[in-house]
BALOBA-1460 file (C-alpha; in Angstrom, 3 decimals):
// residues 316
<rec num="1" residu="x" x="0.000" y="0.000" z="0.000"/>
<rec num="2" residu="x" x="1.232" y="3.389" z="-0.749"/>
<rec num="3" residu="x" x="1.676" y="5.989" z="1.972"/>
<rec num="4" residu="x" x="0.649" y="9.515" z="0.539"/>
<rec num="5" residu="x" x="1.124" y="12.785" z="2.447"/>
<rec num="6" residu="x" x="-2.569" y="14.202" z="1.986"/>
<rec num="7" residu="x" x="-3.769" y="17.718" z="0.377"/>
<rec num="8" residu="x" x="-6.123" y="20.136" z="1.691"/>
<rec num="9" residu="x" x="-8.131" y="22.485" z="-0.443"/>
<rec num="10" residu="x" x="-8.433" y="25.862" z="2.715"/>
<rec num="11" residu="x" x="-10.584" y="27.640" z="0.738"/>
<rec num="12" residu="x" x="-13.061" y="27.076" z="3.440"/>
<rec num="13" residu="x" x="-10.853" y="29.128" z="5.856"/>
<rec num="14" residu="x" x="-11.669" y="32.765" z="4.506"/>
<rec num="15" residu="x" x="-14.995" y="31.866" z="4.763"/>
<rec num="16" residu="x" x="-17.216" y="33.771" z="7.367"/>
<rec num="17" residu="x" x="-19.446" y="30.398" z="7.580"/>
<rec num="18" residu="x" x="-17.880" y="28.709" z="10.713"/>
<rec num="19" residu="x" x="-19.594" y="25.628" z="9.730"/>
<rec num="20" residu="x" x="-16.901" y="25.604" z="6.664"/>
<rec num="21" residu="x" x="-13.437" y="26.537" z="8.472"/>
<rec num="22" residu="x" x="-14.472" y="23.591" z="11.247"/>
<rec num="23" residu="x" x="-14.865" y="21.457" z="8.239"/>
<rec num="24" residu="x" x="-11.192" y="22.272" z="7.110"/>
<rec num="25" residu="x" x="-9.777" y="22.026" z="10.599"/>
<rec num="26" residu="x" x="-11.355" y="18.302" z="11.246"/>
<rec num="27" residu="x" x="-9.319" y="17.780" z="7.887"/>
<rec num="28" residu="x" x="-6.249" y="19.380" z="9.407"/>
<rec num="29" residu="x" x="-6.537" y="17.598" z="12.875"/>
<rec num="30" residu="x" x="-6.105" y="13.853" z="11.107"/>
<rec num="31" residu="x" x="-3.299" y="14.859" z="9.099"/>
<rec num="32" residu="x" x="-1.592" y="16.482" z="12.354"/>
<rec num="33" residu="x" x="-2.417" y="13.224" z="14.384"/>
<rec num="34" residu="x" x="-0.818" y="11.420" z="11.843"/>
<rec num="35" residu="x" x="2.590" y="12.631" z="9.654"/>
<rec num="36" residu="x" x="2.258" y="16.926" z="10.837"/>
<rec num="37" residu="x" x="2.548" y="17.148" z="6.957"/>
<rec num="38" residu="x" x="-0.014" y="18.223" z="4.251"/>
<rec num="39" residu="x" x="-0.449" y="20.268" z="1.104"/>
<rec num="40" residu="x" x="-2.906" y="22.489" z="0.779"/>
<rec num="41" residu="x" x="-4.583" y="24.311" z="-1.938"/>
<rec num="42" residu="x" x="-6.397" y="27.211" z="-2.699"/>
<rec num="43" residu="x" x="-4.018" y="29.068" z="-0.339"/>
<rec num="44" residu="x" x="-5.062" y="32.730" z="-1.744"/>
<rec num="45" residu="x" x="-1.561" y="33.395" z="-2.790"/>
<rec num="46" residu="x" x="-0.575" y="34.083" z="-6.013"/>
<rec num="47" residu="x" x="1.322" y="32.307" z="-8.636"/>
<rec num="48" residu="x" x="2.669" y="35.678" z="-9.853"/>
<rec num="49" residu="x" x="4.207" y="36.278" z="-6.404"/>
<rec num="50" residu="x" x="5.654" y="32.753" z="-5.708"/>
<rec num="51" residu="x" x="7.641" y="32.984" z="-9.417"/>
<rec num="52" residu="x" x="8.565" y="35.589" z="-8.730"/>
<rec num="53" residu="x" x="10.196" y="34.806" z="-5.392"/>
<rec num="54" residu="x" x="11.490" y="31.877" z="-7.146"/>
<rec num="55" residu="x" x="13.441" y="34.210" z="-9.816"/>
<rec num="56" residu="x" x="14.497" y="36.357" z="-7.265"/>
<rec num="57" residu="x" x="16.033" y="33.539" z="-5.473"/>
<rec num="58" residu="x" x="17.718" y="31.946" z="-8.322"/>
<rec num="59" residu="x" x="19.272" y="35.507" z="-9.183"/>
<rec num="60" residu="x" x="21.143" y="35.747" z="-5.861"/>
<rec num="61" residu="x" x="22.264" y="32.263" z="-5.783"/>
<rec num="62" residu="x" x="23.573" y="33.065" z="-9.226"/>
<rec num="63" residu="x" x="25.611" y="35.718" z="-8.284"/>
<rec num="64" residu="x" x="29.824" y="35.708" z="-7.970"/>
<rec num="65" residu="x" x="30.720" y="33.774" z="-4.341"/>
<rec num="66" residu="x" x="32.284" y="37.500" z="-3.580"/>
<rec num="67" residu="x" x="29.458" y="39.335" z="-4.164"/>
<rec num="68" residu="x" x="27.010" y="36.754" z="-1.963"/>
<rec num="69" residu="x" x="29.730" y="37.367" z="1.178"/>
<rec num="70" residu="x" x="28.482" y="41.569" z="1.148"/>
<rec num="71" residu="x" x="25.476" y="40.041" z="2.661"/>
<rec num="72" residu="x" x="27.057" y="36.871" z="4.975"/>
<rec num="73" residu="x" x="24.761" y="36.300" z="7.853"/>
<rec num="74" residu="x" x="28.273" y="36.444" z="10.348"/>
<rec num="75" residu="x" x="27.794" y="40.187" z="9.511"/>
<rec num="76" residu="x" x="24.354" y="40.138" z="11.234"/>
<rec num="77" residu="x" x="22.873" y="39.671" z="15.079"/>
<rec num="78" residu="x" x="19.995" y="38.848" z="13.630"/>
<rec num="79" residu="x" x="20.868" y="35.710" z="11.503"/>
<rec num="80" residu="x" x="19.725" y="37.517" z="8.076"/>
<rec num="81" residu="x" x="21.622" y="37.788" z="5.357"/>
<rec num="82" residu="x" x="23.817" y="34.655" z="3.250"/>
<rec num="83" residu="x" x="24.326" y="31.292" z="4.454"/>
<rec num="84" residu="x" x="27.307" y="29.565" z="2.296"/>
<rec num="85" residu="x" x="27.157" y="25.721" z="0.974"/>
<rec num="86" residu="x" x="28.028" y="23.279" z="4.271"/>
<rec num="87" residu="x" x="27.512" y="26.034" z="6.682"/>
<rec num="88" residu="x" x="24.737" y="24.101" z="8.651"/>
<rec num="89" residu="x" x="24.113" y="20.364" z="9.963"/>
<rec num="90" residu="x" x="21.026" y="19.459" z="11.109"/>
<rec num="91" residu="x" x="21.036" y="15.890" z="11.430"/>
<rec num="92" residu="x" x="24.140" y="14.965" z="14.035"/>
<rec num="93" residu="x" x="26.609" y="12.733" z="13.319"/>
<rec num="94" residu="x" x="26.417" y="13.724" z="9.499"/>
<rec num="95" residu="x" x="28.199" y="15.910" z="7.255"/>
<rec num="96" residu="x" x="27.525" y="19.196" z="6.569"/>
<rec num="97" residu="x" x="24.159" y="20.296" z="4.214"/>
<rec num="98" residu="x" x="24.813" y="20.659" z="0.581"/>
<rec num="99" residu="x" x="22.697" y="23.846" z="0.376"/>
<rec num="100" residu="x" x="23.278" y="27.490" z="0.485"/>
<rec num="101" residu="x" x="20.874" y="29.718" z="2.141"/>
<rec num="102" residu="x" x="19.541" y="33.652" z="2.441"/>
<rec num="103" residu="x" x="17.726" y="34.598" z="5.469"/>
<rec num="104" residu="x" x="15.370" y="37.606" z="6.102"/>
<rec num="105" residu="x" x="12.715" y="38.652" z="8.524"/>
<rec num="106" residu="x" x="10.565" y="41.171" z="9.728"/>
<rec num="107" residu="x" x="12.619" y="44.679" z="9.045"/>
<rec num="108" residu="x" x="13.738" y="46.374" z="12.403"/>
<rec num="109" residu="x" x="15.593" y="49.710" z="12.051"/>
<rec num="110" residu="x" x="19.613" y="49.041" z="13.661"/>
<rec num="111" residu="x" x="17.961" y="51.728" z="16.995"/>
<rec num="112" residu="x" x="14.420" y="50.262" z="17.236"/>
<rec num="113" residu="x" x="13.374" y="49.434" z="20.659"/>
<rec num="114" residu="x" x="13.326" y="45.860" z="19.554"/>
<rec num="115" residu="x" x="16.558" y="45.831" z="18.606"/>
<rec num="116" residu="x" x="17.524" y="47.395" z="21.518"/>
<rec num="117" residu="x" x="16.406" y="44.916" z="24.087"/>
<rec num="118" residu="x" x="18.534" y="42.064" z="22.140"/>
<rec num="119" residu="x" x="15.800" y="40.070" z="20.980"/>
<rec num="120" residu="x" x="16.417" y="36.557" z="19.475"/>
<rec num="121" residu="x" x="16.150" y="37.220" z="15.722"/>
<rec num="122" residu="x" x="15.450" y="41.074" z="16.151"/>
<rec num="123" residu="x" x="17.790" y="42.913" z="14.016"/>
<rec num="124" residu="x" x="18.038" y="44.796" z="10.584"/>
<rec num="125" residu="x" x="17.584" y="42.665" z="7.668"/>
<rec num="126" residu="x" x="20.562" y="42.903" z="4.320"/>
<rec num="127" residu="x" x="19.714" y="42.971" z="1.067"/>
<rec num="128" residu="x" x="22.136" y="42.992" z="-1.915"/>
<rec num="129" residu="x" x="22.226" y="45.686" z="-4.113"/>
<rec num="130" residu="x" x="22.945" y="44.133" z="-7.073"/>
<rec num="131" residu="x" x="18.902" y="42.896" z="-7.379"/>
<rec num="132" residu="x" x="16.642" y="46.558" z="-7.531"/>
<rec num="133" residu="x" x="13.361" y="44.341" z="-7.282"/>
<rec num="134" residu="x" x="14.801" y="41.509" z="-4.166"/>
<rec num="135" residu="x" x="13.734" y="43.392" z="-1.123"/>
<rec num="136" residu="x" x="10.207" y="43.988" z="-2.119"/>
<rec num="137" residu="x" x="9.659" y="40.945" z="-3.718"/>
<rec num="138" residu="x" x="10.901" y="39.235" z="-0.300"/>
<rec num="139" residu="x" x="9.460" y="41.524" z="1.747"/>
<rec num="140" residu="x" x="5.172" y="41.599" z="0.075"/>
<rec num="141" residu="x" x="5.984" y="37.718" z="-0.063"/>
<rec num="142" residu="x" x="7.105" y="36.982" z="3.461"/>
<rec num="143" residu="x" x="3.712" y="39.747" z="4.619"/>
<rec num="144" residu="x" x="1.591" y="37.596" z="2.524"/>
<rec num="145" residu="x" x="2.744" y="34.280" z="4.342"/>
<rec num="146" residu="x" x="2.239" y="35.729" z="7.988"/>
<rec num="147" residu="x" x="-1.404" y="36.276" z="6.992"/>
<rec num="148" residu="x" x="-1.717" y="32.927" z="5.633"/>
<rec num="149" residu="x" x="0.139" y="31.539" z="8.851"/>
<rec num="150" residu="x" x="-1.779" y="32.995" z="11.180"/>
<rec num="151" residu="x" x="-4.567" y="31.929" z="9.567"/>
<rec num="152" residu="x" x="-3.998" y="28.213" z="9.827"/>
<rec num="153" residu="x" x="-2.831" y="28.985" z="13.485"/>
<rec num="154" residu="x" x="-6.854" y="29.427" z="14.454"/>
<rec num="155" residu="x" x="-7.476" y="26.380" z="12.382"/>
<rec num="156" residu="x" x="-5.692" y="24.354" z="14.146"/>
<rec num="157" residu="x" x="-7.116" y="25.847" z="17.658"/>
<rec num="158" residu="x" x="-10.264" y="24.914" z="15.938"/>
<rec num="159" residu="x" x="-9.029" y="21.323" z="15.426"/>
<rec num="160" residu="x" x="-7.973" y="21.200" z="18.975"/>
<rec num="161" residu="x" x="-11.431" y="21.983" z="20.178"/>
<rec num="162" residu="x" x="-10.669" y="25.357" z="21.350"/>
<rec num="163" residu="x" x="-11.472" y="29.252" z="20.624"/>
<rec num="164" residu="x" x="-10.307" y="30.045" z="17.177"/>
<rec num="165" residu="x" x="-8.588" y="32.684" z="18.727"/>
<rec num="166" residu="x" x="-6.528" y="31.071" z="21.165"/>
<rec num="167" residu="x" x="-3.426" y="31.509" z="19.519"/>
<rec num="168" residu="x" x="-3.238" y="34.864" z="18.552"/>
<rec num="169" residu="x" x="-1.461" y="36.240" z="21.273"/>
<rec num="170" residu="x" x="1.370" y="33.785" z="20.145"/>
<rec num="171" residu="x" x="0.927" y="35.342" z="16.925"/>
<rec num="172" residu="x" x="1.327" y="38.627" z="17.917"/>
<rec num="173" residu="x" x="4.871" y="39.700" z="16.559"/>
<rec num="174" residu="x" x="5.715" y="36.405" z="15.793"/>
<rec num="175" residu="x" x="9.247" y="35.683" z="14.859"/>
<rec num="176" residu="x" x="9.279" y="35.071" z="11.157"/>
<rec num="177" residu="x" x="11.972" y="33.896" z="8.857"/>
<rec num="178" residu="x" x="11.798" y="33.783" z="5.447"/>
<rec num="179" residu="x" x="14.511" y="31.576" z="4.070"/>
<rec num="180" residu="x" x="15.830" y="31.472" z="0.320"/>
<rec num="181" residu="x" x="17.689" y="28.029" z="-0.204"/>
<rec num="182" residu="x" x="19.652" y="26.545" z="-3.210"/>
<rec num="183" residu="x" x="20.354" y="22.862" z="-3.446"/>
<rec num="184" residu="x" x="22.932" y="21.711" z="-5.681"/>
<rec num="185" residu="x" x="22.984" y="18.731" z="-7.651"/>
<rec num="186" residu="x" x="23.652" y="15.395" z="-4.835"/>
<rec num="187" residu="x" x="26.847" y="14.270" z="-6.405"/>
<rec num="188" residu="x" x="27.895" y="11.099" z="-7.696"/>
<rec num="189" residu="x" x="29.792" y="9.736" z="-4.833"/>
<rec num="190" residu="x" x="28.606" y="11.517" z="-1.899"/>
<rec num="191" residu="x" x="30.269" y="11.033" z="1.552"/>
<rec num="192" residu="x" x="28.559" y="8.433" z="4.318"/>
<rec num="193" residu="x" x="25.444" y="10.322" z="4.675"/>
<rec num="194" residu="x" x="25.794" y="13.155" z="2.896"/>
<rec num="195" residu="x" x="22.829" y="14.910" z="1.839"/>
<rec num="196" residu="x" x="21.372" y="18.637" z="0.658"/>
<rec num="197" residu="x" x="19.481" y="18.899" z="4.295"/>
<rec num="198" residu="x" x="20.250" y="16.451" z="7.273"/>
<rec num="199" residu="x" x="17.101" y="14.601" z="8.937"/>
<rec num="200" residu="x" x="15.584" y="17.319" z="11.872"/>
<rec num="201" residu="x" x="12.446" y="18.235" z="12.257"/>
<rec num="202" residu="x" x="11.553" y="22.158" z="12.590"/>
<rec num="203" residu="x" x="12.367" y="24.940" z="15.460"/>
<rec num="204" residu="x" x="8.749" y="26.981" z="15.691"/>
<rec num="205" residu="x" x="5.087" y="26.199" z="15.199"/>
<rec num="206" residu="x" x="4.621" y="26.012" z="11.176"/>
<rec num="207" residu="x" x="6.371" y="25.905" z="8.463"/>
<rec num="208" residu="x" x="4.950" y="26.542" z="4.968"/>
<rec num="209" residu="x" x="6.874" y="25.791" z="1.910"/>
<rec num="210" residu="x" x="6.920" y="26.725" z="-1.824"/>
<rec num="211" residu="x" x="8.809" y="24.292" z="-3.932"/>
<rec num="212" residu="x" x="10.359" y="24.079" z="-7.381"/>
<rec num="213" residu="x" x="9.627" y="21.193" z="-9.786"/>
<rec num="214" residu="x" x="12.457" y="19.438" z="-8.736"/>
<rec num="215" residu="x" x="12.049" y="17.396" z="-5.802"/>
<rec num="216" residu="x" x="14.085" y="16.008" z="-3.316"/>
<rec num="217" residu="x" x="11.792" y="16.508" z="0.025"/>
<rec num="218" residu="x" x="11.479" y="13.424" z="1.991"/>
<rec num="219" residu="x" x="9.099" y="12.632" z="5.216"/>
<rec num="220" residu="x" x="9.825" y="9.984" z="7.576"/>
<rec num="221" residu="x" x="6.700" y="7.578" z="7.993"/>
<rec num="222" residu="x" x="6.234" y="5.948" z="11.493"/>
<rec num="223" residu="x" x="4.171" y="3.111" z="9.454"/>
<rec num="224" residu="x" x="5.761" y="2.102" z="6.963"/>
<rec num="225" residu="x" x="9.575" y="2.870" z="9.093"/>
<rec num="226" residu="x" x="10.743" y="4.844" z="5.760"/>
<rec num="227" residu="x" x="11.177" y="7.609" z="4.079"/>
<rec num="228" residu="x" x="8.157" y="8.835" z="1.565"/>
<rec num="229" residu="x" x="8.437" y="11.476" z="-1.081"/>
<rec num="230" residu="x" x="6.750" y="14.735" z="-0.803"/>
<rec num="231" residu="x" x="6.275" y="15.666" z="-4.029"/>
<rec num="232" residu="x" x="6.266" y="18.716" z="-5.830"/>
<rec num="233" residu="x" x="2.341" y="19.592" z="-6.593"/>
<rec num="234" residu="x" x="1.841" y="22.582" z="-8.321"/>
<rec num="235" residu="x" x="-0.033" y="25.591" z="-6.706"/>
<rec num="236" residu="x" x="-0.002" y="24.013" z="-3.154"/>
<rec num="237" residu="x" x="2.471" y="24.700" z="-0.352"/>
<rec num="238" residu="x" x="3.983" y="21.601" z="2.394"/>
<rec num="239" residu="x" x="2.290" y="22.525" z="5.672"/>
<rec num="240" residu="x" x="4.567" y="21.151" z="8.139"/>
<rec num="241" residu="x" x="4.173" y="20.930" z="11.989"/>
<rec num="242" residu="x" x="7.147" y="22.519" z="14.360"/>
<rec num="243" residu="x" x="8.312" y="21.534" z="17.739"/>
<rec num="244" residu="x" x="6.249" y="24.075" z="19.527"/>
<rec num="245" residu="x" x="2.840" y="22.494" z="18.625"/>
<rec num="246" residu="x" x="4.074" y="19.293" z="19.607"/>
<rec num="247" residu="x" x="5.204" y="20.562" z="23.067"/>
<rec num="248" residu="x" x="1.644" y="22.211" z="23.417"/>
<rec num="249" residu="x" x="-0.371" y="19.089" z="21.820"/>
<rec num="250" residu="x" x="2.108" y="16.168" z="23.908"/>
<rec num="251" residu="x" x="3.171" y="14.849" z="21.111"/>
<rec num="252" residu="x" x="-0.682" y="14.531" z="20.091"/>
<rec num="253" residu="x" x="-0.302" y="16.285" z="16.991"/>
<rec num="254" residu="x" x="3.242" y="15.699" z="14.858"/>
<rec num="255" residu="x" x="6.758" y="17.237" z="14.331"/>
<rec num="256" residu="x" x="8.180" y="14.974" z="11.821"/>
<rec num="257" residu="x" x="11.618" y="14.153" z="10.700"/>
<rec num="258" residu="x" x="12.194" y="15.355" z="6.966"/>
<rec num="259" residu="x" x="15.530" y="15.771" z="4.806"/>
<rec num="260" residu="x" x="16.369" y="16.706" z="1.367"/>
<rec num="261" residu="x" x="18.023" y="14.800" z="-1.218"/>
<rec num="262" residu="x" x="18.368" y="16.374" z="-4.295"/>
<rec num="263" residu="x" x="18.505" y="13.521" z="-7.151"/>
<rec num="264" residu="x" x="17.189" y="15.277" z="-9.652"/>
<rec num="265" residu="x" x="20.587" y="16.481" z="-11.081"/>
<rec num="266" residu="x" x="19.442" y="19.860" z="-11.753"/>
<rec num="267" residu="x" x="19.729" y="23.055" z="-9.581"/>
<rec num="268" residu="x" x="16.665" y="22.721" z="-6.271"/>
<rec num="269" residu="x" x="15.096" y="25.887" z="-5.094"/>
<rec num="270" residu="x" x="13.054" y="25.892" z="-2.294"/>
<rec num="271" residu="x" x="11.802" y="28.607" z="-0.309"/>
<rec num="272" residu="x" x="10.655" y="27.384" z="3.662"/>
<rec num="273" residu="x" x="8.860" y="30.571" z="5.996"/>
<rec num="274" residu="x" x="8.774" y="29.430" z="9.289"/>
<rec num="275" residu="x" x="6.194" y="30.842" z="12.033"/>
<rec num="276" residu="x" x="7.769" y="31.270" z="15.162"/>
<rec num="277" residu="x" x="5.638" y="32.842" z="17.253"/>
<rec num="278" residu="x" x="6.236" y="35.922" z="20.144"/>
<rec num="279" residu="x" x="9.239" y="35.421" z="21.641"/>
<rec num="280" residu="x" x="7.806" y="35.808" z="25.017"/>
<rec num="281" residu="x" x="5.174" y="33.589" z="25.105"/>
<rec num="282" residu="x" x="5.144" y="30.562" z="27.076"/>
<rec num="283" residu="x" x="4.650" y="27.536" z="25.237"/>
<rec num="284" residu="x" x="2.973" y="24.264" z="27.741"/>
<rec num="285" residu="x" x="1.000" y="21.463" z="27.600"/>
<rec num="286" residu="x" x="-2.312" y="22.195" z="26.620"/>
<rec num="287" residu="x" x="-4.785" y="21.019" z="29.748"/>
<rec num="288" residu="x" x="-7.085" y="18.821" z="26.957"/>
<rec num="289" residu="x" x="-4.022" y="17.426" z="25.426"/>
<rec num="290" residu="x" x="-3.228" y="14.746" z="28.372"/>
<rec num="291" residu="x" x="-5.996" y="13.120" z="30.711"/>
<rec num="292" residu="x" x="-6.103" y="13.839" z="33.922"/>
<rec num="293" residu="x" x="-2.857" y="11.983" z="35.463"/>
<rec num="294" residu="x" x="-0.395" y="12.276" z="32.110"/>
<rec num="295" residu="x" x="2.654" y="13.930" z="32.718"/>
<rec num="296" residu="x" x="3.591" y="16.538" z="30.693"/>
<rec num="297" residu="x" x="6.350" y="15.451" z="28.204"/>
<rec num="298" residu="x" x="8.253" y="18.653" z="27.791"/>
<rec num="299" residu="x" x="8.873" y="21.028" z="30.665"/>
<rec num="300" residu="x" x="7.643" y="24.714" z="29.894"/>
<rec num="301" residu="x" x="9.828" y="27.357" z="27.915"/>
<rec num="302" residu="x" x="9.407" y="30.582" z="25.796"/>
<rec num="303" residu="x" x="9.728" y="30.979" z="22.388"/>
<rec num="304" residu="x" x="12.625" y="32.527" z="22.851"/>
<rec num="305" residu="x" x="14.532" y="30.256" z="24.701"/>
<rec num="306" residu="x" x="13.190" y="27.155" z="22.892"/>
<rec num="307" residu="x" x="15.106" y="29.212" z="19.504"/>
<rec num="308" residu="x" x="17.729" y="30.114" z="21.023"/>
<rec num="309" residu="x" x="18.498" y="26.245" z="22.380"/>
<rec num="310" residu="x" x="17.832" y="24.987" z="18.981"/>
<rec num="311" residu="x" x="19.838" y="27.727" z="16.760"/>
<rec num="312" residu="x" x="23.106" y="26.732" z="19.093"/>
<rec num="313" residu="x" x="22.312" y="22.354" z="18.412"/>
<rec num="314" residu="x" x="22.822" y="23.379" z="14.762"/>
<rec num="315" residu="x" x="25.517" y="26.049" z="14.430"/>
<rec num="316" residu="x" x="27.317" y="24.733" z="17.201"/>
């Protein structure tokens, strides 16, 4: 039997009929229970935007080595900017990624409060010069996929039986990174283990990702004890689960191991934006997520910290 990863059509979750975003979140809460992974569909954002964060993306990665470096994230306290090839491993024990990254986030000004106060992720984003239309393309993109986020954040307090506003707090001034990343070919005889992204599963609360026509994204499958492809599927984005809702939900609902192997022999672009959440919230077990005498399986931390602890795993 084949194990498919399943897709969600969300049109149902701009609607003002509750009746219709309960029947998207029911949808939601069995593929959460089960991988944390979906597609969905009729999303509301364009296919004019996502090419064109696509070109912009392949432009940069295109550019001289030199001219990349302007922009390295070591220049930032705010981890924006260029990530070069091998610079991260997320899957211990293994060699380093075969990608190459660009970070941004929400823009802070260098003497913002925010910045001020040393914030995890708070800091002024760089662009490179060399691209006139990057910044605003990254930047309407990224605002774009906050709404959407935040949107599937009260679906899924809908699919946990509780206010559909439960979460916005957490949503209020959410860390958000949007993350460019290039994938070179895998080559033809690859170190033990090497891959373009190690095996991990994700730092925040959702991650929602536009892919090229290439492939290479794998999910781990508890059932089956292997690795299934996720596809490519044109018009959708790969709704994946972070840590954070599986510390709320006990584990109930699913962060999932997933890598990258690009054997497509062409170039990969992929472009993840992961939902964070506010930095100061505090992120527990939710009281209808365990009976009465379950323990807890994760001890209570902020957003913050629970970043912070992960960013230092994988940079080391």
């Amino acid at each position: 039997m084949s194990v498919s990863i399943p897709v969600i059509d969300v049109s149902g979750l701009f609607s003002t009929d509750i009746k219709q975003r309960i029947i998207v979140s029911e949808k939601i809460k069995r593929a959460c229970e089960d991988k944390g992974f979906f597609y969905i569909k009729n999303h509301g954002i364009s296919k004019l935007l996502q090419q064109k964060v696509i070109d912009q993306s392949r432009q940069f990665f295109d550019l001289p080595l030199h001219e990349k470096q302007l922009v390295n994230k070591s220049n930032s306290v705010a981890n924006r900017g260029y990530e070069p090839l091998k610079n991260q491993t997320l899957e211990e024990g293994a060699p380093a990624d075969l990608k190459e990254g660009f970070y941004s986030g929400r823009e802070f000004v260098e003497d913002s409060d925010e910045v001020r106060k040393n914030k995890f992720n708070h800091g002024a984003n760089q662009w490179p010069t060399q691209l006139p239309e990057f910044r605003d393309a990254m930047l309407n993109y990224q605002s774009q996929l906050e709404v959407l986020a935040k949107c599937l954040m009260r679906s899924l307090a809908l699919s946990l039986s509780l206010d559909e506003n439960y979460f916005d707090n957490f949503c209020q001034d959410s860390l958000v990174t949007l993350r460019l990343l290039h994938y070179p070919p895998q080559p033809s005889n690859p170190k033990p283990n090497e891959k373009g992204c190690g095996a991990h599963t994700d730092f925040g609360a959702l991650t929602l990702l536009l892919q090229d026509k290439q492939g290479g994204l794998q999910v781990w499958d508890k059932s089956t004890d292997g690795w299934i492809d996720a596809l490519p599927i044109e018009d959708t984005y790969v709704i994946n689960l972070g840590d954070l809702i599986a510390r709320w939900t006990n584990n109930h609902y699913k962060s999932t191991l997933h890598r990258v192997i690009n054997k497509s022999g062409k170039q990969r672009y992929s472009v993840p934006f992961f939902f964070g959440g506010n930095p100061d919230y505090k992120v527990e077990c939710l009281p209808n997520c365990r009976l009465e005498k379950e323990k807890s399986l994760f001890e209570p931390t902020t957003v913050e910290k629970h970043h912070i602890e992960m960013y230092r795993r994988t940079y080391g």
